[in-house]
C-alpha positions as CSV (number, residue, x, y, z in Angstrom):
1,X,22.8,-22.8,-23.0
2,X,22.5,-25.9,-20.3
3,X,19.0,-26.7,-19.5
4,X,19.6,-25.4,-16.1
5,X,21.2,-21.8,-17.0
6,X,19.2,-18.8,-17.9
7,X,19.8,-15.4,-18.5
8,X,17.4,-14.1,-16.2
9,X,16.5,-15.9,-12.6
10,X,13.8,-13.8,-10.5
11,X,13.7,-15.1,-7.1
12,X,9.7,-14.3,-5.7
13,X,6.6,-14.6,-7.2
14,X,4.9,-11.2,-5.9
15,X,3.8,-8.3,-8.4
16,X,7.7,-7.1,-8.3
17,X,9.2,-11.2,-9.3
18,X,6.2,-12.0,-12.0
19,X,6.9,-8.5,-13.0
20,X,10.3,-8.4,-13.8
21,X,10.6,-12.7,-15.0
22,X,7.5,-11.5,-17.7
23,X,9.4,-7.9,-18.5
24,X,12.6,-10.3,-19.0
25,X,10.9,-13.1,-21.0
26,X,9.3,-10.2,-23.5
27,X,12.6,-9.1,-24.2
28,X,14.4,-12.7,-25.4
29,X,15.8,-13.3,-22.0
30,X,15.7,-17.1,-20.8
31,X,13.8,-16.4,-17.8
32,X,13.3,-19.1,-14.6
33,X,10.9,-17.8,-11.7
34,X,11.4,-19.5,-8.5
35,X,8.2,-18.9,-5.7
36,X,8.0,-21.0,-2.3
37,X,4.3,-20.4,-2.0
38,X,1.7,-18.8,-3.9
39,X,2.5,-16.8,-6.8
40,X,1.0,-13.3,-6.2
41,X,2.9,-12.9,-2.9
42,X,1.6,-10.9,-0.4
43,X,-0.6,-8.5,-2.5
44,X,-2.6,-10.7,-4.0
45,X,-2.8,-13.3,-1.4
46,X,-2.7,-11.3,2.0
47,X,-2.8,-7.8,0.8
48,X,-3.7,-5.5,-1.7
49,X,-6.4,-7.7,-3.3
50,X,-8.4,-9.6,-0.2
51,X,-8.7,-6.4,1.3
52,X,-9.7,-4.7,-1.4
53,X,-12.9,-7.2,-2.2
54,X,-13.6,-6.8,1.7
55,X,-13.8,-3.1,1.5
56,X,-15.8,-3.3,-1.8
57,X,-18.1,-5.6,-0.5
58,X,-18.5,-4.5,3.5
59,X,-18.6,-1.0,2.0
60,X,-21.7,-1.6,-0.1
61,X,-23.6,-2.9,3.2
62,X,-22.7,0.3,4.8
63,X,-23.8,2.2,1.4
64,X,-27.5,0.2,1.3
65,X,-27.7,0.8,5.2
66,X,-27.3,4.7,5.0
67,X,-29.5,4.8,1.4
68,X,-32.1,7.8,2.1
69,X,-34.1,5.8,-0.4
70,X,-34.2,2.6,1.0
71,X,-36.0,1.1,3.9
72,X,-35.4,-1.9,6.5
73,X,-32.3,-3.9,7.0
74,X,-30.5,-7.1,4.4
75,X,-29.8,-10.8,5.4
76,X,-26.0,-10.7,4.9
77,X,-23.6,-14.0,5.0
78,X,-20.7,-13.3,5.9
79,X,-19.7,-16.7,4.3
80,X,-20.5,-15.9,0.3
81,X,-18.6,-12.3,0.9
82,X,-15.4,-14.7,2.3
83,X,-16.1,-16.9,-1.0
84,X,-16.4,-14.0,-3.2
85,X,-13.2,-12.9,-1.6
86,X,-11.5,-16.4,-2.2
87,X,-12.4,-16.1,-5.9
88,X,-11.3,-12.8,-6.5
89,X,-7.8,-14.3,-5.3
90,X,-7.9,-17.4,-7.1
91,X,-8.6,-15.8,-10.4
92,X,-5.9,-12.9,-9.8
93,X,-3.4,-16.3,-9.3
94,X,-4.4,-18.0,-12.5
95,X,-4.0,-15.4,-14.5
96,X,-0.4,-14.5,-13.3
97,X,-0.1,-18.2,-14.3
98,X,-1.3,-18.0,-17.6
99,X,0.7,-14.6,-18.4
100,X,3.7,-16.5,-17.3
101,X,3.5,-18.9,-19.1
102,X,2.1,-17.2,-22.1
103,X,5.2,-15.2,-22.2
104,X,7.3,-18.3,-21.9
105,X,8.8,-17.9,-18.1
106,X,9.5,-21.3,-16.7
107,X,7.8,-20.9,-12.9
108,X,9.3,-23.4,-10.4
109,X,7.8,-24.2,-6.8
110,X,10.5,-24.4,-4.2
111,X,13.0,-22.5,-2.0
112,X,15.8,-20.8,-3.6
113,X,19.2,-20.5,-1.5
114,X,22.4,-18.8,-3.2
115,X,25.4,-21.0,-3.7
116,X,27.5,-18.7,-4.9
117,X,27.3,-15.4,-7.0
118,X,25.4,-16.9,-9.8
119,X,24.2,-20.0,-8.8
120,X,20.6,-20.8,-6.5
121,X,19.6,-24.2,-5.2
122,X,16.3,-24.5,-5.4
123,X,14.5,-27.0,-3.0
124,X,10.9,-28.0,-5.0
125,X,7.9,-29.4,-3.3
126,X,8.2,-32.8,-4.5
127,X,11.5,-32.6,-2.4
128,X,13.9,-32.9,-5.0
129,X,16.7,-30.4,-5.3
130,X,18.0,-28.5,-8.7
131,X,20.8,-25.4,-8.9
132,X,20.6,-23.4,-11.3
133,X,22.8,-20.9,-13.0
134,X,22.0,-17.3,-14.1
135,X,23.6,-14.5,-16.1
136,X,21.5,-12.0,-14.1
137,X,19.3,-12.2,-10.8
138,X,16.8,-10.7,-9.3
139,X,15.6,-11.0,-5.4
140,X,11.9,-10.1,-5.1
141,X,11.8,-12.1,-1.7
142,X,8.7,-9.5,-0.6
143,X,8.7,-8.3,3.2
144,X,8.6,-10.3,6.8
145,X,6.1,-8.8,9.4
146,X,7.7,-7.5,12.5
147,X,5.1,-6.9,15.6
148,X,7.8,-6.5,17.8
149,X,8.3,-7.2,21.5
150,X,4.9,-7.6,24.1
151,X,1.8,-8.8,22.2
152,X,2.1,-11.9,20.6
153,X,0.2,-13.0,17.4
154,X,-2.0,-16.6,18.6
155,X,-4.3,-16.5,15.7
156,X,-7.5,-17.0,17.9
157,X,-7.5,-13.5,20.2
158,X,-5.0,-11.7,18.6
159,X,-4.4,-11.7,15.6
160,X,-2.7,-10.8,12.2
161,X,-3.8,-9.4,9.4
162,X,-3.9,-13.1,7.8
163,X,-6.3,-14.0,10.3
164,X,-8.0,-10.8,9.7
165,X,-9.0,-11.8,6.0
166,X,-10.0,-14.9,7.4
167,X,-13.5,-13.7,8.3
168,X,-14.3,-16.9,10.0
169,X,-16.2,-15.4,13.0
170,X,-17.1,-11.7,13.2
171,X,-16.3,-10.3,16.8
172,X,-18.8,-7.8,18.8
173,X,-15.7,-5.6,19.7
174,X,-12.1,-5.1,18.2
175,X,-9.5,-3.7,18.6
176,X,-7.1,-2.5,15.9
177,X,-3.4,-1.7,17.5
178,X,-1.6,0.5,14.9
179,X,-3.7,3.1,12.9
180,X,-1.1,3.2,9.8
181,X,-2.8,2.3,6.2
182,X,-3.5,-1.4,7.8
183,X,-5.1,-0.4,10.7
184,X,-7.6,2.0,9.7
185,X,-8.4,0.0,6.0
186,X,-9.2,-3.2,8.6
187,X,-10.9,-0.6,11.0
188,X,-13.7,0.4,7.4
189,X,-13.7,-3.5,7.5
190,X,-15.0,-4.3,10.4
191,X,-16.9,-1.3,11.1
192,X,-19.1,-1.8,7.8
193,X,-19.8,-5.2,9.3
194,X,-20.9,-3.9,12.4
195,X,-18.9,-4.1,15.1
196,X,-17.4,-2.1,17.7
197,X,-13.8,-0.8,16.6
198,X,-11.5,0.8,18.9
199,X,-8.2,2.1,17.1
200,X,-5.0,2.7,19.0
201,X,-1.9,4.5,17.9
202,X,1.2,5.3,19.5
203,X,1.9,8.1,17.4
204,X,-0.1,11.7,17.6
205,X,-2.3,11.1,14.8
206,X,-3.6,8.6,13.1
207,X,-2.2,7.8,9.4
208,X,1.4,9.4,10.8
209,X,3.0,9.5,7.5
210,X,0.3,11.3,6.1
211,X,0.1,14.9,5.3
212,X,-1.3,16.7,9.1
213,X,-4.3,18.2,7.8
214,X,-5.8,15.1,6.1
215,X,-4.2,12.8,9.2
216,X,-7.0,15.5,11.4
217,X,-9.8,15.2,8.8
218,X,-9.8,11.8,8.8
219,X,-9.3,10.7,12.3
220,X,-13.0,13.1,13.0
221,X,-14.3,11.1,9.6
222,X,-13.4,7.8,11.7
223,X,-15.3,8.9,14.9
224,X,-18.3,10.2,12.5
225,X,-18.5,6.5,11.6
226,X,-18.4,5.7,15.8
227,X,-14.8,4.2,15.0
228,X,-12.8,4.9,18.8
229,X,-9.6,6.5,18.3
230,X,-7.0,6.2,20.8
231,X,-3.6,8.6,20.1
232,X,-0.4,8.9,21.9
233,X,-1.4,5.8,23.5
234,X,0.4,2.2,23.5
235,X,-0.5,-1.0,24.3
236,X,1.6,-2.4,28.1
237,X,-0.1,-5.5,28.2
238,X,-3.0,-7.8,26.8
239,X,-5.3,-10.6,29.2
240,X,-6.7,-13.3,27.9
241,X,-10.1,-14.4,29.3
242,X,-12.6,-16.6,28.2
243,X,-15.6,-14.5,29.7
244,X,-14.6,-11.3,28.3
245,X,-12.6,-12.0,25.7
246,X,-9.0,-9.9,26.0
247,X,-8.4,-7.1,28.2
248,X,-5.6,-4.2,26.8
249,X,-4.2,-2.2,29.4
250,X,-3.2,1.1,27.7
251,X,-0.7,3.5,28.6
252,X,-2.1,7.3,27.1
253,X,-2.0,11.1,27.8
254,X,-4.1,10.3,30.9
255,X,-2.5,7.9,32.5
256,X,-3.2,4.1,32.5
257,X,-6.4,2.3,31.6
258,X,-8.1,-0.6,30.2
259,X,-10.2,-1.7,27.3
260,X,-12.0,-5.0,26.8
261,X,-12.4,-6.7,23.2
262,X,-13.2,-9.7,21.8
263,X,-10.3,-9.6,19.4
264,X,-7.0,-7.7,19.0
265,X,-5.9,-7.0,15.9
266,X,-1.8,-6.5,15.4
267,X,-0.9,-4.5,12.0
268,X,2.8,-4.5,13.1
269,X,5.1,-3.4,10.6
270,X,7.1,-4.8,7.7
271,X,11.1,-5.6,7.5
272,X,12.6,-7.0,4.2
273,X,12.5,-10.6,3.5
274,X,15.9,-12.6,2.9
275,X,15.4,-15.6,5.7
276,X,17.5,-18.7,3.9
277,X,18.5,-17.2,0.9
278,X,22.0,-17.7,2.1
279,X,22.9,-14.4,1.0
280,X,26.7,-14.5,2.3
281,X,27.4,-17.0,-0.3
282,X,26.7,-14.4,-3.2
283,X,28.6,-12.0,-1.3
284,X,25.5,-9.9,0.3
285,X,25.4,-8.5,3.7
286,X,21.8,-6.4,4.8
287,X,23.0,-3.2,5.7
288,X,20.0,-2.2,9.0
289,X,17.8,-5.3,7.5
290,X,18.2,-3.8,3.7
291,X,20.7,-4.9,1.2
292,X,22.1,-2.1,0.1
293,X,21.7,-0.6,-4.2
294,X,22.4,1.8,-6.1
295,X,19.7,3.7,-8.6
296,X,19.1,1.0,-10.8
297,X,18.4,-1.5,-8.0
298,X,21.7,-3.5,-8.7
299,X,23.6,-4.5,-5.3
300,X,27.4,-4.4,-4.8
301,X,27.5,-8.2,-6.5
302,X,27.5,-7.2,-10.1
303,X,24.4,-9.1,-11.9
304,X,22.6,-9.1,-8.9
305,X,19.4,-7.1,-8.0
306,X,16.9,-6.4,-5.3
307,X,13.2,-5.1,-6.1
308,X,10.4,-4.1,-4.4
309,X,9.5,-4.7,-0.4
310,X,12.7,-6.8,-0.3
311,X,14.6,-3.1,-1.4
312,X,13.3,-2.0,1.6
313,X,10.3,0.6,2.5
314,X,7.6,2.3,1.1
315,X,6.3,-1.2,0.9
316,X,4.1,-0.9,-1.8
317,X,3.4,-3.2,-4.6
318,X,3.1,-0.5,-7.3
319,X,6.4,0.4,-6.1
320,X,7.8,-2.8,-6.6
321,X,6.7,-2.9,-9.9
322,X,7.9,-0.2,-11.2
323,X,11.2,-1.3,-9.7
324,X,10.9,-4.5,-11.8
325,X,10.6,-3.1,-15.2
326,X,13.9,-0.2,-13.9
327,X,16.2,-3.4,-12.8
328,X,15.4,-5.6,-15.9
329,X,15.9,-2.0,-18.2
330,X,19.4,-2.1,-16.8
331,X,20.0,-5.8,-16.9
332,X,19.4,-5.1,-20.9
333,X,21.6,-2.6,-21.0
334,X,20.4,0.8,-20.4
335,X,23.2,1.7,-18.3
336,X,22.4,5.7,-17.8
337,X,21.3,7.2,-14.7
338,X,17.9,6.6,-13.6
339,X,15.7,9.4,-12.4
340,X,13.9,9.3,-8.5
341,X,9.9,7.7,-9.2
342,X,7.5,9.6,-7.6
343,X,5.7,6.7,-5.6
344,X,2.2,7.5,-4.5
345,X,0.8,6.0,-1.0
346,X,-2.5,5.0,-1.0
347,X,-5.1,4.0,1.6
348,X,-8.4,1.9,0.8
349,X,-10.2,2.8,3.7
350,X,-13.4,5.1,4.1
351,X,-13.2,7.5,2.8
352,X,-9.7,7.0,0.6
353,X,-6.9,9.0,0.9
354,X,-3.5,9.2,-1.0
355,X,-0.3,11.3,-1.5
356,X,2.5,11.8,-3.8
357,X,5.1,13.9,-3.4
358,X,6.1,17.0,-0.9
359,X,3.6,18.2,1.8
360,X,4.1,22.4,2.4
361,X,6.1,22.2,5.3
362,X,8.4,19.6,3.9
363,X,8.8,21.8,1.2
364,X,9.6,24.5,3.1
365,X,12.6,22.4,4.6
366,X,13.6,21.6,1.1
367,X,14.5,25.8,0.5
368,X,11.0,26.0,-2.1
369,X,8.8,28.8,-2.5
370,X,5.5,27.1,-1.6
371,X,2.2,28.1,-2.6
372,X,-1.1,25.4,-1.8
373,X,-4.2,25.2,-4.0
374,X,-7.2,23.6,-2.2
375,X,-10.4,22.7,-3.4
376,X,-13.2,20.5,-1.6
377,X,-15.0,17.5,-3.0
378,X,-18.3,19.6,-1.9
379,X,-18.1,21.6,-5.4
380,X,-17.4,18.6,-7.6
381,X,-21.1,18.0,-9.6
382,X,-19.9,14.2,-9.7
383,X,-18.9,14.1,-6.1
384,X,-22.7,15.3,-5.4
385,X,-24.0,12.9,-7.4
386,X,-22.5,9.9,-5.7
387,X,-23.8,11.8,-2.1
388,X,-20.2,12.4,-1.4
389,X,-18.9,15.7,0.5
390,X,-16.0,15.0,2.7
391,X,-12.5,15.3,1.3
392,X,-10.4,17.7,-0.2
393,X,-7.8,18.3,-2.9
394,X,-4.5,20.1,-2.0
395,X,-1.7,20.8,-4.6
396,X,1.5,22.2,-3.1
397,X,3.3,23.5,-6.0
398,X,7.2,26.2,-6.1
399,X,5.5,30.2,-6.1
400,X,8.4,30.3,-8.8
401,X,9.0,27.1,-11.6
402,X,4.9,26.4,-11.3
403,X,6.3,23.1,-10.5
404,X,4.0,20.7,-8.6
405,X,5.8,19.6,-5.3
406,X,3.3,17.1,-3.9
407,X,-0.3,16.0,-4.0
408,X,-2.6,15.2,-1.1
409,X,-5.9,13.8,-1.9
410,X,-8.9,12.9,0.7
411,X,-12.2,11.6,-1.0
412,X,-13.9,9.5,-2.9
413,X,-11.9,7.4,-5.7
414,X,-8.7,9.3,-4.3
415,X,-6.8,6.5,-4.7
416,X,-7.4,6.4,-9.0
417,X,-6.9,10.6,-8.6
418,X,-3.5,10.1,-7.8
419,X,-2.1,8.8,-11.0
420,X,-2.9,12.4,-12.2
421,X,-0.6,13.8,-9.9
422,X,2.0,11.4,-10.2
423,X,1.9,11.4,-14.0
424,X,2.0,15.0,-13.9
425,X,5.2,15.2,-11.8
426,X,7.1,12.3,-13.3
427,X,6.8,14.0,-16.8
428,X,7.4,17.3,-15.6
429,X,4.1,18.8,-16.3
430,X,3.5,21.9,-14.3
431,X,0.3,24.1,-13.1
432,X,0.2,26.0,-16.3
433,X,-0.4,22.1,-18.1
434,X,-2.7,21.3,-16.4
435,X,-4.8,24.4,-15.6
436,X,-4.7,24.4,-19.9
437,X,-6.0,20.6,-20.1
438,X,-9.7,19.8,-21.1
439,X,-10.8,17.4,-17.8
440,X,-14.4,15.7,-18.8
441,X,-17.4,17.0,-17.1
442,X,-18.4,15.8,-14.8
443,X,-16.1,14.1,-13.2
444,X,-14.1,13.5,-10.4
445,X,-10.8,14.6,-11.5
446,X,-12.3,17.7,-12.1
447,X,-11.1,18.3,-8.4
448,X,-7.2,18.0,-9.5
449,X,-7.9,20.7,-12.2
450,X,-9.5,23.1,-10.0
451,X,-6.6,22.4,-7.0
452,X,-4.5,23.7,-9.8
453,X,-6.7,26.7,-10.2
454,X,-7.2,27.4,-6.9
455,X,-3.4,27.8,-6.3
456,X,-3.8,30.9,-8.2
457,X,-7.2,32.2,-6.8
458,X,-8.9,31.1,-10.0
459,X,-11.3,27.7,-8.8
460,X,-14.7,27.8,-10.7
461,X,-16.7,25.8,-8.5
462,X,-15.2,27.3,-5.0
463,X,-17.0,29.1,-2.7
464,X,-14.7,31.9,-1.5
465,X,-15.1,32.7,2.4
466,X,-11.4,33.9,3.2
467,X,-8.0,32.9,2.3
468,X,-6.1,30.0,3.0
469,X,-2.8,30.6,5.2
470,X,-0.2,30.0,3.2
471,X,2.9,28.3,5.1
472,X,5.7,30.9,5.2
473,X,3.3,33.9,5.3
C-alpha cells in the first residue's frame, strides 16, 4: 500500500472520529485521522467536558453555602475554577493523543476536502497540501450552531456558549435564551456563582423534549433556586447600552415587555457540519442539512460513512460513539442488519435529569398497553444521606410482554442511573429481570429496582397515599 493510502480515513477528531480511527486501528486497518482543530471536538473542548468541571465545581460552592453544618461564607476565584477547567481539557486532549497513537492511528492537522469518491485533500497547518486515498471513510465533521435570524452572537453582550465557558468576567444579571439541556446546565452555572438568571423559552415548558411531568418538576426546582423562568415567550429584539447593559424586549402570554441584563446568553441550536468538505465531488448531496444513511451509517457512496452529530440529531456524543464502533463493524464486514440503540439524553444541570426510551403517552400512540411504576428519591436511604429529596423514578413498561418502554429519571446522579435502563432495554431484560436482581444497599440505583416494583404495587420503601393515574384508565 502507497504511503498515502489507507484502509480507513476518519474525517473529525471528536469522540465519534477518535472513536471509530482507534476501533479501526485495533482491528489491522491502516487508519489516517484528519482534525482541523483540536482533537476532542466539541465535547471535550466546548461541551460535554468544560461544562461538566463548571457544574462540579460551581455546584460544590452552592453545596458548602447551603451546608446546615457550616457557618460564614468562602473566598472563591473564579480564576483557579477557569484553570482547573482548562486542565481538565488539556489532559482529556493528551490522552486522546496518546491512545491514538498508542494504537497506531496516524493523526494529521489540516482541512480535509473530497476529490473524488475515495480520495481527500487535506490542507495541514504548515500550509502544505497532501491527498490521500482510502478504501473506506468516515465523516465525523461534528455539528455547526445555528442561532437563527434576530440576535446576533458579539462575544461581549451576547454571547455563545464558547464565550460562556470563558468565565472571564461574571455578570450581576443574565439572561439565558433557550431552556433546552444548554440553557438550563448554563442557568446551574451561573446561578451557583451567584448571579441573577432569567431563563426564556419559546416553547411551553422548559426542557421540551423531556418527558411533561419531569419538564413541570423541574421548571418549580429552578425557581426554588430563584432561577426566573419565562415560557411561551420569545425574544423580538435586544438593546445594547453601556449603562444598563442589554435590554430584551420579550413577546409572552401577556403581551410585550422588557428585561434588562448584563449579558445574554444564545444556546441556539445545532445543524450538521459539512462546510468545505466538497461533498459533491464524492457524490453526496444533504438531504434537509443531513446526508442521508442507511442502518449501518453507510451513505449512498458505497465505502462512505457519516457518524455522530454530522448524522444528524440527537446530538450527543455517546451517540456518536456508539455510531463509530456500528460503522467500523460494517466496514469489517458484518454486513447483517443492525438493531435501533436506545440512546439516552442527559442533562447536567441541578438537579440531573435523563431519559431513555418511550414516555406513557408516546406509548400510547405506539398501540402499547402501558403501565408506569414511580418511586421518589425521598425513600432511597442513600439519597437521605447525601440530603437529597427531589426527583423521581418513572418506568413505563407494556401491561403485557413486561417489556420496559422508556425510562425517565429526575435526581441526584440520574445521569449514571440511566445506563441501567438503557442496558436493560438494549438486551431485552424485562421487569421480571430486574425486579429478581440483587441491587447493593444502599444505593442509589436502588430507585430503578423499586420503579420496577412499584409498576406492580410492590415498592418496599414507598409510602402509599393513593394510586397513580394510569394513562388510558
Amino acid at each position: 500500500m502507497a504511503e498515502n493510502e489507507c484502509d480507513l480515513l476518519v474525517v473529525g477528531g471528536g469522540p465519534g472520529g477518535y472513536t471509530a480511527a482507534i476501533r479501526g486501528a485495533q482491528k489491522g486497518l491502516k487508519t489516517v485521522l484528519v482534525e482541523k482543530g483540536s482533537l476532542g471536538g466539541t465535547c471535550l473542548n466546548r461541551g460535554c467536558v468544560p461544562t461538566k468541571s463548571l457544574l462540579q465545581d460551581t455546584g460544590m460552592i452552592t453545596a458548602v453555602r447551603t451546608c446546615r453544618f457550616l457557618k460564614g461564607d468562602m473566598k472563591i476565584s473564579v480564576q483557579r475554577i477557569a484553570e482547573r477547567k482548562g486542565l481538565v481539557v488539556e489532559g482529556s486532549r493528551q490522552w486522546v493523543r496518546n491512545v491514538l497513537s498508542g494504537n497506531g492511528v496516524a493523526t494529521m492537522l489540516g482541512k480535509a476536502s473530497f476529490n473524488g469518491p475515495k480520495t481527500l485533500k487535506v490542507e495541514a497547518t504548515d500550509g502544505s497540501t497532501k491527498e490521500i486515498g482510502a478504501s473506506k471513510i468516515v465523516l465525523a465533521t461534528g455539528a455547526v450552531e445555528d442561532y437563527g435570524a434576530g440576535l446576533q452572537v458579539d462575544g461581549q453582550n451576547i454571547c455563545s456558549t464558547d464565550d460562556a465557558l470563558s468565565l472571564k468576567s461574571i455578570p450581576r444579571r443574565l439572561a439565558v435564551v433557550g431552556a433546552g439541556n444548554r440553557g438550563v446546565e448554563f442557568a446551574s452555572i451561573y446561578r451557583n456563582l451567584g448571579v441573577s438568571v432569567v431563563l426564556i423559552e419559546k416553547d411551553k415548558r422548559v426542557l421540551p423534549r423531556l418527558h411533561p411531568e419531569l419538564a413541570d418538576r423541574y421548571k418549580k426546582a429552578l425557581l426554588d433556586r430563584k432561577i426566573g423562568v419565562l415560557t411561551r415567550t420569545t425574544v423580538l429584539e435586544a438593546h445594547e447600552s453601556p449603562d444598563v447593559g442589554v435590554t430584551l424586549t420579550l413577546e409572552g402570554e401577556k403581551g410585550r415587555h422588557e428585561v434588562q441584563v448584563d449579558k445574554v446568553l444564545l444556546t441556539g441550536h445545532r445543524h450538521p457540519r459539512y462546510e468545505g468538505l466538497g461533498l459533491a465531488s464524492a457524490g453526496l448531496s444533504p438531504v434537509d442539512r443531513v446526508v442521508e444513511h442507511d442502518a449501518a451509517l453507510e451513505t449512498a457512496v458505497e465505502g462512505i460513512y457519516v457518524i455522530g452529530d454530522a448524522a444528524g440529531p440527537p446530538y450527543y456524543a455517546h451517540k456518536a460513539i456508539s455510531h463509530a464502533l456500528v460503522a467500523v463493524d460494517h466496514i469489517l464486514g458484518n454486513k447483517d442488519s443492525h438493531e435501533s440503540l436506545f440512546v439516552p439524553n442527559c442533562i447536567y444541570g441541578d438537579p440531573e435529569v435523563a431519559t431513555v426510551g418511550l414516555t406513557e403517552e408516546q406509548a400510547l400512540k405506539a398501540g402499547r398497553s402501558v403501565r408506569v411504576g414511580e418511586f421518589h428519591f425521598v425513600g432511597n436511604g442513600r439519597a437521605g444521606t447525601m440530603g437529597v429529596d427531589q426527583g423521581l423514578v418513572l418506568m413505563v413498561s407494556d401491561s403485557k410482554t413486561r417489556e420496559i418502554l422508556g425510562v425517565h429519571i429526575m435526581g441526584p446522579q440520574a445521569t449514571e442511573l440511566i445506563s441501567l435502563a438503557t442496558m436493560a432495554m438494549q438486551n431485552g431484560i424485562d421487569l421480571e429481570g430486574i425486579k429478581k436482581t440483587v441491587f447493593a444497599h444502599p444505593t442509589l440505583a436502588e430507585t430503578f429496582f423499586e420503579a420496577a416494583l412499584a409498576t406492580d404495587g410492590e415498592a418496599i420503601h414507598l409510602l402509599v397515599n393513593g394510586e397513580r393515574h394510569e394513562p388510558g384508565d
